[in-house]
N, C-alpha and C positions, 0 to 999 in steps of 0.2 A: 953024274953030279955036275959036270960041267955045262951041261946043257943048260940045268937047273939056274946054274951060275947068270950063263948067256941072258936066258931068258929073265932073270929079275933083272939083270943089266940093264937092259933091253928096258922093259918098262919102268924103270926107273929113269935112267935118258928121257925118254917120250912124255914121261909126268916133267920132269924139272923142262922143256923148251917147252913144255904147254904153259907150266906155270911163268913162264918168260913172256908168252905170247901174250898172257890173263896181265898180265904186269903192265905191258906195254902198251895197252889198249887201254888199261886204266891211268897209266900216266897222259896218253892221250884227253882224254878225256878229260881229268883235273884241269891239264893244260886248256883246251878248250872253255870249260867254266870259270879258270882265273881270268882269262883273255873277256870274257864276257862280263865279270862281273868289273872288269878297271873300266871298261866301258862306260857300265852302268855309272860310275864312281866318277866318271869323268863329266859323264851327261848330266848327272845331280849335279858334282859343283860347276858347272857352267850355268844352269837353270838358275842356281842360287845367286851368280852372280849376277846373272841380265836383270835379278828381281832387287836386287842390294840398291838404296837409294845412291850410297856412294859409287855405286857402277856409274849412275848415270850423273854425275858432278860435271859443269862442264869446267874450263878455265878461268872464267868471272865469278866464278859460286866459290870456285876454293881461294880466291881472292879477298874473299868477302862482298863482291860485288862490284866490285871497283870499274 
């Protein structure tokens, strides 16, 4: 019986570090795709702003022209 014991032991260990591994590879990866999407999120609002008329205001425009 004890063997029995060992033995579910045993593959119970091996499932729970596998399920560690399955975890850790997937936190990787979320990691990876949030990194990628602030990117994305950063290269829009930069786009948006080179396109903004008020981007390009110089010093006499917000003057009124003076």
């Amino acid at each position: 019986m004890n063997t029995l014991y060992s033995f579910l032991s045993g593959i119970i260990i091996c499932s729970l570090l596998n399920m560690t591994s399955i975890l850790k590879s997937t936190v990787d990866e979320i990691n990876e795709l949030r990194e990628h999407n602030e990117n994305i999120i950063l290269l829009r609002q930069y786009e948006a702003n080179e396109s903004s008329p008020l981007h390009n205001v110089t010093a006499s425009d917000s003057e009124g022209g003076k």
